[in-house]
PDB file as gemmi writes it, atoms N, CA and C in Angstrom:
CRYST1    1.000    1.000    1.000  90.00  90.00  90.00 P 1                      
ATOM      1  N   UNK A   1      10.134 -43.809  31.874  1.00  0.00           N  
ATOM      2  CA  UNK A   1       8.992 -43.034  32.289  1.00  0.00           C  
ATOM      3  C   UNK A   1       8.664 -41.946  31.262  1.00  0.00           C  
ATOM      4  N   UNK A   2       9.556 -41.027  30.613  1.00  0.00           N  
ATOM      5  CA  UNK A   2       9.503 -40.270  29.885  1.00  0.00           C  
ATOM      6  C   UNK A   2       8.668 -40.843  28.461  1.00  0.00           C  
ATOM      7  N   UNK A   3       9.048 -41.945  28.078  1.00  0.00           N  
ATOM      8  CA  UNK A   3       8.953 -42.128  27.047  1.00  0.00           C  
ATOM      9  C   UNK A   3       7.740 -42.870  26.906  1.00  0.00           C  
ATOM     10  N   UNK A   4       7.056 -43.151  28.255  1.00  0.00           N  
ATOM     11  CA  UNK A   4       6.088 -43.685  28.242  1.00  0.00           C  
ATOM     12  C   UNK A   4       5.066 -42.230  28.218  1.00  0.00           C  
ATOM     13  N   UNK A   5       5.369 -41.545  28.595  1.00  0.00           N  
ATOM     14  CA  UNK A   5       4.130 -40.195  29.000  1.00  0.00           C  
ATOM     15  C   UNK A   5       4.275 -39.631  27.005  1.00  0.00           C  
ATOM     16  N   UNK A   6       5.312 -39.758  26.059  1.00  0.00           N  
ATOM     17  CA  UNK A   6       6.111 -39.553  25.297  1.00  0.00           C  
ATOM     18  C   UNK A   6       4.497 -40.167  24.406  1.00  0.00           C  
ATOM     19  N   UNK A   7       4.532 -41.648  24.400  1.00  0.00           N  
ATOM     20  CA  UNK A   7       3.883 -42.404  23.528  1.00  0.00           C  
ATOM     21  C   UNK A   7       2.161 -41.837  24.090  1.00  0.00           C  
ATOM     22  N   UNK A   8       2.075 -41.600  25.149  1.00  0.00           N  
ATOM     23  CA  UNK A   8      -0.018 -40.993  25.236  1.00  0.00           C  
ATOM     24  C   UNK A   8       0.377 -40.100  25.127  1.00  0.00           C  
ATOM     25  N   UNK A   9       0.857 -39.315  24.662  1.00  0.00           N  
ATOM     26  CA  UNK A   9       0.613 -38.033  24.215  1.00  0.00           C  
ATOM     27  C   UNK A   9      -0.386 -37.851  23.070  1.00  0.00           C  
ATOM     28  N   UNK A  10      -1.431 -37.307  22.525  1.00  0.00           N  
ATOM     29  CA  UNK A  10      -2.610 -37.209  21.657  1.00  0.00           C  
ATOM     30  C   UNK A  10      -1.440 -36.842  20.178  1.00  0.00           C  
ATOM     31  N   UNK A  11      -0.808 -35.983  20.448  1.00  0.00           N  
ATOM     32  CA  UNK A  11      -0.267 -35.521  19.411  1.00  0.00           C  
ATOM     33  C   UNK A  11       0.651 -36.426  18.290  1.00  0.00           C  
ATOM     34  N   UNK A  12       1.281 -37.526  19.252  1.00  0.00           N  
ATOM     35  CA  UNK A  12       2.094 -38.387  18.949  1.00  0.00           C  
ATOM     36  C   UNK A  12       1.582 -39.176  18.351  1.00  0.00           C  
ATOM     37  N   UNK A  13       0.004 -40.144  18.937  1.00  0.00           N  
ATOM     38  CA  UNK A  13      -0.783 -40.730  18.476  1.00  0.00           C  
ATOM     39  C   UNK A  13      -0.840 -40.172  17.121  1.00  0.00           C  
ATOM     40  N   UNK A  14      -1.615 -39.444  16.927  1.00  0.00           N  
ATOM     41  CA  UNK A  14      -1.806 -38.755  15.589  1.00  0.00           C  
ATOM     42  C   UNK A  14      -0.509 -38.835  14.686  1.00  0.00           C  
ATOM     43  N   UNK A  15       0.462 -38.296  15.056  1.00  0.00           N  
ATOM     44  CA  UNK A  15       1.330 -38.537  13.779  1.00  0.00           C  
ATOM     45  C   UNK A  15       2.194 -39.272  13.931  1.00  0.00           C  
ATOM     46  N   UNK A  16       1.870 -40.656  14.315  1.00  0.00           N  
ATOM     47  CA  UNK A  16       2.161 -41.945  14.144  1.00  0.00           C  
ATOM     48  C   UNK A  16       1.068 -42.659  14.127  1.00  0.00           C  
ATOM     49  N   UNK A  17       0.317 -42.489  13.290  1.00  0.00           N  
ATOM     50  CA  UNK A  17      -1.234 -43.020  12.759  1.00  0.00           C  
ATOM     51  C   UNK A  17      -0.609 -43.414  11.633  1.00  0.00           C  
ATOM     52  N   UNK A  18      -0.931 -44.310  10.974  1.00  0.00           N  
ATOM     53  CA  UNK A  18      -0.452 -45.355   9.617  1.00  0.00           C  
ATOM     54  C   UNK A  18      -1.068 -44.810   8.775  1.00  0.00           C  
ATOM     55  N   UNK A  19      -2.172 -44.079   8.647  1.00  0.00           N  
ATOM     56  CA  UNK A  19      -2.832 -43.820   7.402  1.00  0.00           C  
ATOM     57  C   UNK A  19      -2.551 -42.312   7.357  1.00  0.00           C  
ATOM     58  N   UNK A  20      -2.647 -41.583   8.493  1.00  0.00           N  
ATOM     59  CA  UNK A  20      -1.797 -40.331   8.298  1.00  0.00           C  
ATOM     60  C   UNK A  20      -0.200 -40.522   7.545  1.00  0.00           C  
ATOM     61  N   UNK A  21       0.480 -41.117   7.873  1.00  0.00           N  
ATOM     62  CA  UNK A  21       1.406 -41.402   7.584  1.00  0.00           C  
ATOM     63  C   UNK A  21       1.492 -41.778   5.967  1.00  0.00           C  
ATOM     64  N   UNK A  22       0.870 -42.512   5.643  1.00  0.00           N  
ATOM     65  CA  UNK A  22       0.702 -43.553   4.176  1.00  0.00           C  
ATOM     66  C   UNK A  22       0.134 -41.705   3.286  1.00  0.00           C  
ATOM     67  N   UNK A  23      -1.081 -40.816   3.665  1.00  0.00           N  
ATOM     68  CA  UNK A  23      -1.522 -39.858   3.175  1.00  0.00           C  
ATOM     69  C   UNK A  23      -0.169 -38.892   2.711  1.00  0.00           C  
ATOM     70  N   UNK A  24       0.246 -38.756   3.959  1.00  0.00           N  
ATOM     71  CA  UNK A  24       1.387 -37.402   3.724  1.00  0.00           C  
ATOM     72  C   UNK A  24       2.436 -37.664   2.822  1.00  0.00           C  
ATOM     73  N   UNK A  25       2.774 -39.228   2.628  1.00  0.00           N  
ATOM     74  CA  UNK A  25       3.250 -39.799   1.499  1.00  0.00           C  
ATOM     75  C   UNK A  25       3.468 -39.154   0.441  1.00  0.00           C  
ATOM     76  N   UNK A  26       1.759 -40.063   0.610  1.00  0.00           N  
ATOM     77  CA  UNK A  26       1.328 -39.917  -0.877  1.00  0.00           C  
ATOM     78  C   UNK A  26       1.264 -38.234  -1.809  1.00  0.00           C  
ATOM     79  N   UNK A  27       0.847 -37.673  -0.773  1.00  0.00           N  
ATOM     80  CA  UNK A  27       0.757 -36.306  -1.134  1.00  0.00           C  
ATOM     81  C   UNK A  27       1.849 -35.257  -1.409  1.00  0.00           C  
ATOM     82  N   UNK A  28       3.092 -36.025  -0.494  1.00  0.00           N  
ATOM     83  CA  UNK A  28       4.422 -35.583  -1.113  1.00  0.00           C  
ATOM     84  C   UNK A  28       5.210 -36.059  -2.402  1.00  0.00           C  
ATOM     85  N   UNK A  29       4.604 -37.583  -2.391  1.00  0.00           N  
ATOM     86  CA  UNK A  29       5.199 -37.878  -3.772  1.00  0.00           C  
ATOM     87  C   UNK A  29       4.145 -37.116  -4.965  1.00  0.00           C  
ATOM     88  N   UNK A  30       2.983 -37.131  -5.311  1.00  0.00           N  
ATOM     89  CA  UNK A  30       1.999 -36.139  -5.541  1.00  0.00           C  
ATOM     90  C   UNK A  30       2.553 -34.990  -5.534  1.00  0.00           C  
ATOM     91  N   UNK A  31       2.945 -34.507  -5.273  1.00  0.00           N  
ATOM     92  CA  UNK A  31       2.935 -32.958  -5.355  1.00  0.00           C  
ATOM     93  C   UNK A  31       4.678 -32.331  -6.114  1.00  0.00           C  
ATOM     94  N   UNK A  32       5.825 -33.509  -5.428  1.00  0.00           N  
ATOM     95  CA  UNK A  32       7.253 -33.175  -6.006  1.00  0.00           C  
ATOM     96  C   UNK A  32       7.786 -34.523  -6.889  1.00  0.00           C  
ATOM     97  N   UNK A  33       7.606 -35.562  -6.668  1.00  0.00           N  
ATOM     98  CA  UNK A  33       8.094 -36.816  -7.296  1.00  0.00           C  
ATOM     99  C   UNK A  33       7.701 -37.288  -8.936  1.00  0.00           C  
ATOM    100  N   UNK A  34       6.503 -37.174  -8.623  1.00  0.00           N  
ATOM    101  CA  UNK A  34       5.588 -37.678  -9.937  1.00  0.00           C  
ATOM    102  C   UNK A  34       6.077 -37.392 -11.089  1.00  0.00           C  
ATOM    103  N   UNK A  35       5.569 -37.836 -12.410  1.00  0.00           N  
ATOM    104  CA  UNK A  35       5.244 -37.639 -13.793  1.00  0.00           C  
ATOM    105  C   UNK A  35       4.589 -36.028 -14.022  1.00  0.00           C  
ATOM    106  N   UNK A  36       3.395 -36.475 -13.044  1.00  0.00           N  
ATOM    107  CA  UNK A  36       2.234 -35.199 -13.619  1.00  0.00           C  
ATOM    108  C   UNK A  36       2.507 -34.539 -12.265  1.00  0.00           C  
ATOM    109  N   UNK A  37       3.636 -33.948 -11.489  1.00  0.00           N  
ATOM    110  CA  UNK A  37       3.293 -33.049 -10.177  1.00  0.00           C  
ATOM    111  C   UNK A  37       3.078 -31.650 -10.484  1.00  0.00           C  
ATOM    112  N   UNK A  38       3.067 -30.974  -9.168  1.00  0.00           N  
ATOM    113  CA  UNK A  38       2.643 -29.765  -9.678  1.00  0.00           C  
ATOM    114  C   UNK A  38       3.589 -28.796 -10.371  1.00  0.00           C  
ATOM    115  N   UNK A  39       5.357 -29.223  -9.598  1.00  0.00           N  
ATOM    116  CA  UNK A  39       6.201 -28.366 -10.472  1.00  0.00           C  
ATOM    117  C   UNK A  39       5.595 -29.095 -11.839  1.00  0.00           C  
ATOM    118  N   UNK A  40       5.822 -30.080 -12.018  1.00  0.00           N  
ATOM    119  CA  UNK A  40       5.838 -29.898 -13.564  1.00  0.00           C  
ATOM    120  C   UNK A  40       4.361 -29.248 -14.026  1.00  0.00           C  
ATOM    121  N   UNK A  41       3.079 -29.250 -14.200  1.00  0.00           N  
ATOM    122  CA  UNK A  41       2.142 -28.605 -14.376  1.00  0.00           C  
ATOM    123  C   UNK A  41       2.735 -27.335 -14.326  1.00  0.00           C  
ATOM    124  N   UNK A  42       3.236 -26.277 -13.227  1.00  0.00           N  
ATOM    125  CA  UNK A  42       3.264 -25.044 -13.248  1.00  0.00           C  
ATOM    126  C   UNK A  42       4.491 -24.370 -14.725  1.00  0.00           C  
ATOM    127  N   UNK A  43       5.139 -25.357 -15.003  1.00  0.00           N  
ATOM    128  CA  UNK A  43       6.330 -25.260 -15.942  1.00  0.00           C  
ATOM    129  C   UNK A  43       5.529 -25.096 -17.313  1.00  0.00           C  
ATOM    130  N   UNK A  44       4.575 -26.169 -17.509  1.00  0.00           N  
ATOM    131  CA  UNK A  44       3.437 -26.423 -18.421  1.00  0.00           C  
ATOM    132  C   UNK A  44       3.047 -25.560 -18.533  1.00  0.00           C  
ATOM    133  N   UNK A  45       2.622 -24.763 -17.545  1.00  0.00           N  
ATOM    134  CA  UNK A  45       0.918 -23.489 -17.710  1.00  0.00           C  
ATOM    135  C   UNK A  45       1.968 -22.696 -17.919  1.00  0.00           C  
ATOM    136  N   UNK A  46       3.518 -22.472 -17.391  1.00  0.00           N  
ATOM    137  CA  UNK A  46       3.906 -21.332 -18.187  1.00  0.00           C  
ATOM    138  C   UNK A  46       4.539 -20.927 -19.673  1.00  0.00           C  
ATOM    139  N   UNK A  47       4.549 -22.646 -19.905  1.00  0.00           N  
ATOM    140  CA  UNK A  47       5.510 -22.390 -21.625  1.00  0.00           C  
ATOM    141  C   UNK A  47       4.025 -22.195 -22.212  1.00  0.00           C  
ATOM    142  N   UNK A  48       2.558 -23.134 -21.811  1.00  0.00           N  
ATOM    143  CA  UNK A  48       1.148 -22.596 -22.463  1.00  0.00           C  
ATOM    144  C   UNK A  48       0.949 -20.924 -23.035  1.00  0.00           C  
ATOM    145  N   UNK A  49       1.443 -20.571 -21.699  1.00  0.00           N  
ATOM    146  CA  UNK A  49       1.351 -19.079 -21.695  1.00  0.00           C  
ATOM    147  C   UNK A  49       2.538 -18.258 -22.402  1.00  0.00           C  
ATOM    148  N   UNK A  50       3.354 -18.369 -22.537  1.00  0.00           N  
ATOM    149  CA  UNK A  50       4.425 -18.159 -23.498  1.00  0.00           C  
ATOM    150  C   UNK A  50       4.030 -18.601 -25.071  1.00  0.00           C  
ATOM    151  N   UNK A  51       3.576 -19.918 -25.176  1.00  0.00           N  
ATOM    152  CA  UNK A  51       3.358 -20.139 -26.516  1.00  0.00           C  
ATOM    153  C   UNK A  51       2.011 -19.196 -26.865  1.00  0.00           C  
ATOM    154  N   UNK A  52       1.414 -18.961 -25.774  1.00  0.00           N  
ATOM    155  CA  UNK A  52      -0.468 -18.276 -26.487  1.00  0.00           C  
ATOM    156  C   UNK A  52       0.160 -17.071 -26.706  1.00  0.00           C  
ATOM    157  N   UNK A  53       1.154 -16.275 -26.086  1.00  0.00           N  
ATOM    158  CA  UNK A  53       2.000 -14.704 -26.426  1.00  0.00           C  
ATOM    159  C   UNK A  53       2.086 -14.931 -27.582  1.00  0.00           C  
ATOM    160  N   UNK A  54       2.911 -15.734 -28.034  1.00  0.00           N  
ATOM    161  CA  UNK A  54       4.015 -15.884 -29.133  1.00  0.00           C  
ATOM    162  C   UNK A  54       2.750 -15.954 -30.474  1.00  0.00           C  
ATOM    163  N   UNK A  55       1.300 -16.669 -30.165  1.00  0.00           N  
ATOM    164  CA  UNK A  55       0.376 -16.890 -31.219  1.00  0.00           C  
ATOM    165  C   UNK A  55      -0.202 -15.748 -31.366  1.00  0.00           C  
ATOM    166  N   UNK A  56      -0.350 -14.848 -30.578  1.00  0.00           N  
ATOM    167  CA  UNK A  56      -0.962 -13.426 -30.701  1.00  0.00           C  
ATOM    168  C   UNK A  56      -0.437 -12.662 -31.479  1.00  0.00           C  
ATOM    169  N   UNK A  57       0.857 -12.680 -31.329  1.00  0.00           N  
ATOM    170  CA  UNK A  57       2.028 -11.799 -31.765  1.00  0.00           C  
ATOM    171  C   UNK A  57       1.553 -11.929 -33.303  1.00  0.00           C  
ATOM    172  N   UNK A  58       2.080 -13.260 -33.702  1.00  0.00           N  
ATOM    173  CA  UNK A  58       1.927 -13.418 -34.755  1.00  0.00           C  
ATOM    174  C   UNK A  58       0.543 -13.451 -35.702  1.00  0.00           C  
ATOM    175  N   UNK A  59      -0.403 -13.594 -34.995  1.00  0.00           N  
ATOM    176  CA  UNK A  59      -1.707 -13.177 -35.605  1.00  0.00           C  
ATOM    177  C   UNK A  59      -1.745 -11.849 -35.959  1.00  0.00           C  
ATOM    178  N   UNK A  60      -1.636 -10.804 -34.833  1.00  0.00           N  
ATOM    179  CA  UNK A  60      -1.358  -9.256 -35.235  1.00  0.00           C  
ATOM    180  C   UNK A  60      -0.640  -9.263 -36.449  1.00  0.00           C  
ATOM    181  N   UNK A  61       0.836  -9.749 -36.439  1.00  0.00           N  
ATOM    182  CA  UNK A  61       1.551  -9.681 -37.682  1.00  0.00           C  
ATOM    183  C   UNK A  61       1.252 -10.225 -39.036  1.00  0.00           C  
ATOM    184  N   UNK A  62       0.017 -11.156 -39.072  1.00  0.00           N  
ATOM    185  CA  UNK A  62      -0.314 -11.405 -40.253  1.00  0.00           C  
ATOM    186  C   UNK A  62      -1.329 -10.379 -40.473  1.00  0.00           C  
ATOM    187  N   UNK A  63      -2.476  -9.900 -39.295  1.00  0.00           N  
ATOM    188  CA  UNK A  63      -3.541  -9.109 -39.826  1.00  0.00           C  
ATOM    189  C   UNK A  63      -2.540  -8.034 -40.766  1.00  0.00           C  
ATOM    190  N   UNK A  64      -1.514  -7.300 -39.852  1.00  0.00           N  
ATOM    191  CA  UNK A  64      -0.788  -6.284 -40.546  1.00  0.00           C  
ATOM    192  C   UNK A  64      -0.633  -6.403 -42.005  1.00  0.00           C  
ATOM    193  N   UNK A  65       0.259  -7.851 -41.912  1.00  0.00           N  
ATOM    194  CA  UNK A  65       0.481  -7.452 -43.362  1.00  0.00           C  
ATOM    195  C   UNK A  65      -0.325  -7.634 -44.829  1.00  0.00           C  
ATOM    196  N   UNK A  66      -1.474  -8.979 -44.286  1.00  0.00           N  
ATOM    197  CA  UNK A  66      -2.641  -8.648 -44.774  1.00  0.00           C  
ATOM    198  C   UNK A  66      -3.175  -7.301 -45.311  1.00  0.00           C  
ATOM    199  N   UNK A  67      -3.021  -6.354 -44.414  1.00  0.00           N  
ATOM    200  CA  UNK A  67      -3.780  -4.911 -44.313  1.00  0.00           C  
ATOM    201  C   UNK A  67      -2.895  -4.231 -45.340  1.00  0.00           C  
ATOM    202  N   UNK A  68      -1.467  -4.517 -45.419  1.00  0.00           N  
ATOM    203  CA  UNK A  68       0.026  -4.129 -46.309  1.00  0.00           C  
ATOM    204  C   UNK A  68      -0.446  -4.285 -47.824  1.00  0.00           C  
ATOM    205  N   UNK A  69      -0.611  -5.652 -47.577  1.00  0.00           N  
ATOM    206  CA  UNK A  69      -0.915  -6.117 -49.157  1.00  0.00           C  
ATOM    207  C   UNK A  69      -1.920  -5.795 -49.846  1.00  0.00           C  
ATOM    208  N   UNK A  70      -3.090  -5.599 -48.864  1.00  0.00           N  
ATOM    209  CA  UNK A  70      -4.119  -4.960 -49.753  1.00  0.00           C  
ATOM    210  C   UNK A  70      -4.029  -3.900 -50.107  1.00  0.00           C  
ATOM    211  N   UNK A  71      -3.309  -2.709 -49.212  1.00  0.00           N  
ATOM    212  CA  UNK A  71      -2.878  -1.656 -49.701  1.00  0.00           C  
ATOM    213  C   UNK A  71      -2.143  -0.754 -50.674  1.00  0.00           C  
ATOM    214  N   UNK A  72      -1.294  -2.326 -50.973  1.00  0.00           N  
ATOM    215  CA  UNK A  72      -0.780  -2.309 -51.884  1.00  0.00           C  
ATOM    216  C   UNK A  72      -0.766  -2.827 -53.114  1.00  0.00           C  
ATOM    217  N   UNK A  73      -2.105  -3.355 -53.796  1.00  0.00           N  
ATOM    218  CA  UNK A  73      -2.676  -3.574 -54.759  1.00  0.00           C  
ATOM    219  C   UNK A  73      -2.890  -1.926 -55.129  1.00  0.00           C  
ATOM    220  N   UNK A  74      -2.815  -1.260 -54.848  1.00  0.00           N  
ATOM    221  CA  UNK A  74      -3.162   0.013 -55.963  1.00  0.00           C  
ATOM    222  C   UNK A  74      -1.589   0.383 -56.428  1.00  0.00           C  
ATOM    223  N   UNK A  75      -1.519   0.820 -57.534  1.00  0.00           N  
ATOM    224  CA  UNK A  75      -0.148   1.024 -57.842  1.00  0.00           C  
ATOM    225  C   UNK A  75       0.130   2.272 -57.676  1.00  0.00           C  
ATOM    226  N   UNK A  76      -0.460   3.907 -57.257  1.00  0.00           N  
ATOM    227  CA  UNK A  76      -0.144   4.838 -56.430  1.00  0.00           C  
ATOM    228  C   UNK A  76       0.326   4.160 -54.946  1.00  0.00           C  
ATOM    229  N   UNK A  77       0.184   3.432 -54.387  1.00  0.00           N  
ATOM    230  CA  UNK A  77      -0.011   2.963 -53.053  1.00  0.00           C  
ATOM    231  C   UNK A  77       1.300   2.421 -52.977  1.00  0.00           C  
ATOM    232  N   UNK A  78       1.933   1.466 -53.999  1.00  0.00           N  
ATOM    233  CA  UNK A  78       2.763   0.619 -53.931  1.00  0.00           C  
ATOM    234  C   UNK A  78       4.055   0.970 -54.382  1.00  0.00           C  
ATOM    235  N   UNK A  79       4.219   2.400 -55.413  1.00  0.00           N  
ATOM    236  CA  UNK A  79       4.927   3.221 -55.667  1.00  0.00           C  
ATOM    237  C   UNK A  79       5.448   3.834 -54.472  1.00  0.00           C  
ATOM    238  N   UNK A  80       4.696   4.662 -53.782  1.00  0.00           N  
ATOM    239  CA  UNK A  80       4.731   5.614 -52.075  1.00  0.00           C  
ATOM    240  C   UNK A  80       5.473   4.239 -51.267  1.00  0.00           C  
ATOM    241  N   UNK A  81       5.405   3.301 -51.353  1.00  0.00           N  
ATOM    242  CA  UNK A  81       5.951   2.122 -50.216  1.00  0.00           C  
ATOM    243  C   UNK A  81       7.293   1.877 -51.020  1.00  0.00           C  
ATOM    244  N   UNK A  82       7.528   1.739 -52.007  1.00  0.00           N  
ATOM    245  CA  UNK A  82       9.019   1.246 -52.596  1.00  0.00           C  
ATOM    246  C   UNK A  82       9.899   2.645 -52.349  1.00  0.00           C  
ATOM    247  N   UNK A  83       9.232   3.893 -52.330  1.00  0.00           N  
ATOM    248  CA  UNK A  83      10.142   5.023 -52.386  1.00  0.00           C  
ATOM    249  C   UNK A  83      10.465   5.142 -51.069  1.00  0.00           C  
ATOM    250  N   UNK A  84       9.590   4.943 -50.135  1.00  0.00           N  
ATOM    251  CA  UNK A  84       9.526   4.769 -48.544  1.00  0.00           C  
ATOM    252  C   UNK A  84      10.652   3.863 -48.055  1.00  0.00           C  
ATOM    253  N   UNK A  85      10.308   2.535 -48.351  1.00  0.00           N  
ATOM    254  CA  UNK A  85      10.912   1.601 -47.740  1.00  0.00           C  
ATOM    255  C   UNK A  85      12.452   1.290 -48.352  1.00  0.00           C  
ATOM    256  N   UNK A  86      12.152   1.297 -49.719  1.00  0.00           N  
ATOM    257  CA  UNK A  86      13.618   0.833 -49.972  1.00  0.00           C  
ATOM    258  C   UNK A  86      14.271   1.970 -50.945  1.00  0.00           C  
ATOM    259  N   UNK A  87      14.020   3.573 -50.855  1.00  0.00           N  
ATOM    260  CA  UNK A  87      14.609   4.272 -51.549  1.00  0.00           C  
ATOM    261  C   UNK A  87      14.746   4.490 -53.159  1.00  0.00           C  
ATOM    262  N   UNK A  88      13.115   3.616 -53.363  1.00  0.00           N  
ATOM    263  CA  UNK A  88      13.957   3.393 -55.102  1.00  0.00           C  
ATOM    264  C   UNK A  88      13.349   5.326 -55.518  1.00  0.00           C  
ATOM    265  N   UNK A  89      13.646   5.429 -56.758  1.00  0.00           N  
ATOM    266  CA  UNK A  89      13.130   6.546 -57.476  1.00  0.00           C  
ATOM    267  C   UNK A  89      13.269   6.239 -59.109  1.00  0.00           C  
ATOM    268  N   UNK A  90      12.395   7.209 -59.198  1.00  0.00           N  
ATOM    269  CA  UNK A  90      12.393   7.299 -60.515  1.00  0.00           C  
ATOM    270  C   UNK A  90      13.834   8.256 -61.656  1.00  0.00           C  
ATOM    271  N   UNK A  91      13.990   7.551 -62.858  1.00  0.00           N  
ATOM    272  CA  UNK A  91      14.891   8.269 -63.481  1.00  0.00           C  
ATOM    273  C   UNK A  91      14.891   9.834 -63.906  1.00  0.00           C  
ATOM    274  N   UNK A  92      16.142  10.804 -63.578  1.00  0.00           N  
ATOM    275  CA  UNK A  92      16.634  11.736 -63.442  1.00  0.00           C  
ATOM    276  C   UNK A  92      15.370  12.403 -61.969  1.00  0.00           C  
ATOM    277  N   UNK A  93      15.400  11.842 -61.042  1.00  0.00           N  
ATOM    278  CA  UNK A  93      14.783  12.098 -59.968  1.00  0.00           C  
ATOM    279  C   UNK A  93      16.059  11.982 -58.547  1.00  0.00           C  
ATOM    280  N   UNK A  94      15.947  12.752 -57.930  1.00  0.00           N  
ATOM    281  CA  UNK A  94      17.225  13.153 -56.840  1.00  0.00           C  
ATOM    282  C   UNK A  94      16.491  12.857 -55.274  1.00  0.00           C  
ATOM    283  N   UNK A  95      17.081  12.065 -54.475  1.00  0.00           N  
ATOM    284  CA  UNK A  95      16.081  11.905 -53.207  1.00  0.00           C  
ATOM    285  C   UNK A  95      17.219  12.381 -52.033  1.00  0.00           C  
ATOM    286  N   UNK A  96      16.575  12.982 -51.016  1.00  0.00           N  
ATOM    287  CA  UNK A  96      17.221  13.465 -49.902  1.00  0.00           C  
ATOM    288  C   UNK A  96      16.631  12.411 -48.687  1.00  0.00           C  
ATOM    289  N   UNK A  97      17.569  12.519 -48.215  1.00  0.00           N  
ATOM    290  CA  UNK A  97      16.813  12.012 -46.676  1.00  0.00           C  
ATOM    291  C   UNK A  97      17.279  12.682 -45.606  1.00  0.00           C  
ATOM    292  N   UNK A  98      16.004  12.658 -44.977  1.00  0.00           N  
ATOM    293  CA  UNK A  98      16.367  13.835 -43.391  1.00  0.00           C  
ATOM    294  C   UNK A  98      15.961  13.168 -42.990  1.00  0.00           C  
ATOM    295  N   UNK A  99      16.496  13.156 -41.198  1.00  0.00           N  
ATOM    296  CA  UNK A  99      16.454  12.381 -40.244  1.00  0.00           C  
ATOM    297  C   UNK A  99      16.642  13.534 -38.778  1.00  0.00           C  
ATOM    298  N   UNK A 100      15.289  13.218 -38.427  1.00  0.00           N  
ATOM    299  CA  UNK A 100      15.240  14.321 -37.346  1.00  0.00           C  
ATOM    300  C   UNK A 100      15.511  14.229 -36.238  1.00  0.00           C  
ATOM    301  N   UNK A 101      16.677  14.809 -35.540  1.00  0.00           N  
ATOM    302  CA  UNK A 101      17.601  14.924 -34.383  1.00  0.00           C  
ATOM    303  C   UNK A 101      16.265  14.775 -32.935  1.00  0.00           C  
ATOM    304  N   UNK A 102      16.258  13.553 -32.833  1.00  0.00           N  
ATOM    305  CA  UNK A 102      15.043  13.209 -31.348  1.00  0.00           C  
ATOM    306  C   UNK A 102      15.679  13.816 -29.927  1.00  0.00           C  
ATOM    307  N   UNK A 103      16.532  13.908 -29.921  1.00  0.00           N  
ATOM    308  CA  UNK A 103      17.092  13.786 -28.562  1.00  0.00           C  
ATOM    309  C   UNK A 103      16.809  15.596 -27.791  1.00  0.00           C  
ATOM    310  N   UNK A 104      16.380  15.930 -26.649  1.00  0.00           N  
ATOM    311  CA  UNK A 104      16.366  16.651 -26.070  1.00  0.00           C  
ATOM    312  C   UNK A 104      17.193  17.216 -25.355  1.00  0.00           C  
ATOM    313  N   UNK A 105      17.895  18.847 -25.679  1.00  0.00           N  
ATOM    314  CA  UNK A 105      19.316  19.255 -25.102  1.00  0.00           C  
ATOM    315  C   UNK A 105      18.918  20.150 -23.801  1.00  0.00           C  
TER     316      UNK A 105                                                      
END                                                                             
């Protein structure tokens, strides 16, 4: 008796409908199983987005040094950057370096 009131139930009907059934499938293999699902897409859009960072970065870093090199076609310019960067000097010339204590007491 139960199981007869069980089977007219509207609700039951419905999700024991064959094409409901065959849909929710499909839409689960679709969505976790597949080649192209959505985890994988969302994995995609985020290494996309990681790699478009990583191209920015490096665009900035070429404008920079672009901007470096031209700057340093003048040879006042390029003198001030070797004494800067890598300490050279000129003969019987004496260089100090100070380094200013950041920290707040």
């Amino acid at each position: 008796m139960k199981l007869k009131k069980l089977l007219n139930k509207p609700a039951f009907k419905i999700a024991t409908n064959i094409y409901l059934l065959i849909l929710t499938g499909f839409v689960i293999w679709m969505l976790f199983f597949d080649e192209n699902s959505y985890l994988t897409h969302r994995e995609f859009n985020k290494e996309i987005n990681e790699l478009e960072t990583w191209i920015e970065y490096h665009k900035n870093k070429i404008a920079t040094d672009k901007e470096t090199i031209k700057k340093l076609q003048d040879s006042i310019e390029l003198e001030r950057y070797a004494r800067e960067k890598y300490l050279m000097k000129k003969e019987n010339e004496d260089i100090f370096i100070i380094e200013f204590d950041t920290l707040k007491k």
